[in-house]
C-alpha positions in Angstrom: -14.8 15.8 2.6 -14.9 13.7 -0.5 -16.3 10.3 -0.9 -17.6 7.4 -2.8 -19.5 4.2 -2.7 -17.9 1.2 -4.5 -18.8 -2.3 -5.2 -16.2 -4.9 -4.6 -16.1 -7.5 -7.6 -12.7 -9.2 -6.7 -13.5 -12.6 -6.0 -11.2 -12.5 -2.8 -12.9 -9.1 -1.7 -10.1 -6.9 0.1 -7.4 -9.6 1.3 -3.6 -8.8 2.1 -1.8 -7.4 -1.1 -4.5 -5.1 -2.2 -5.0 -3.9 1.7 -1.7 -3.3 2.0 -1.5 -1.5 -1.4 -4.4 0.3 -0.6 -2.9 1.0 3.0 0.2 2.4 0.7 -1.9 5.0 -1.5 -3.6 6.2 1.6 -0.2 6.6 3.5 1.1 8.9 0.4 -1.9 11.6 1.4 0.0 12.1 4.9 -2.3 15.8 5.1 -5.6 13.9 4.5 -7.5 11.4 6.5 -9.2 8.4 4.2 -11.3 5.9 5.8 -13.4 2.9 4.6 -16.8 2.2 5.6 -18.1 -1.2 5.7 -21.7 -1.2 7.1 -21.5 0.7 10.8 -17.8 0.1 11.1 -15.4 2.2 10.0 -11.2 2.3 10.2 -8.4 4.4 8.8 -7.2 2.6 5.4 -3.4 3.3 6.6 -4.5 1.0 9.2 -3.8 -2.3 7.3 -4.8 -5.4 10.2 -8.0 -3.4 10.9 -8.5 -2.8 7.4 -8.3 -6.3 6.5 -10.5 -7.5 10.1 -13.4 -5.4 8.0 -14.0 -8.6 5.7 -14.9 -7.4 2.5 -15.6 -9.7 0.4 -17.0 -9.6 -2.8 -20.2 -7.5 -3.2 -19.8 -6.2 -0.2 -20.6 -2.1 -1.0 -18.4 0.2 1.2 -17.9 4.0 1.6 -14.4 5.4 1.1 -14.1 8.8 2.8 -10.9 11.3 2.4 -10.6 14.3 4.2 -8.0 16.6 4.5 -5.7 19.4 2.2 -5.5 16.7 -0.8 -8.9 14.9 -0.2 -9.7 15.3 -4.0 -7.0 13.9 -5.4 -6.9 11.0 -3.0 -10.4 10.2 -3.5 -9.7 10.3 -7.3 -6.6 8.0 -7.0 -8.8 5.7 -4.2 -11.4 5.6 -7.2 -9.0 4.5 -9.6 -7.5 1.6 -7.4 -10.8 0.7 -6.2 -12.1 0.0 -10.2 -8.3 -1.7 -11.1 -8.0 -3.6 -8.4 -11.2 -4.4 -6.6 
């Protein structure tokens, strides 16, 4: 299991393009789970409409988990889009 804690400095915190991009990147890692954490709740970032019921907004910190065959590389492409986009 791979994981890190990010930050999020968009001013509209995690709304619907960026979940549903995010949703997208976690849905090309079919052989590895990737969740987000936002304080005790957590969901499966393929799931977009829980992903987005979260309510991230900006400086909220949350925990993005991957686990699974390909959990490195999908936690390095989940930092990257995290730091681009968030």
């Amino acid at each position: 299991m791979k994981e890190f804690t990010y930050t999020i400095e968009d001013e509209l915190g995690i709304h619907a393009r960026p979940a549903g991009l995010l949703s997208k990147l976690a849905k090309s890692f079919p052989d590895t789970v990737v969740t987000v954490t936002k304080g005790d709740k957590t969901v499966k970032a393929t799931q977009l409409m829980k992903l987005m019921n979260l309510g991230i907004k900006k400086g909220d910190q949350v925990t993005v988990t991957a686990e699974g065959d390909s959990e490195e590389a999908a936690r390095a492409a989940l930092r990257d889009f995290f730091e681009e986009n968030l």
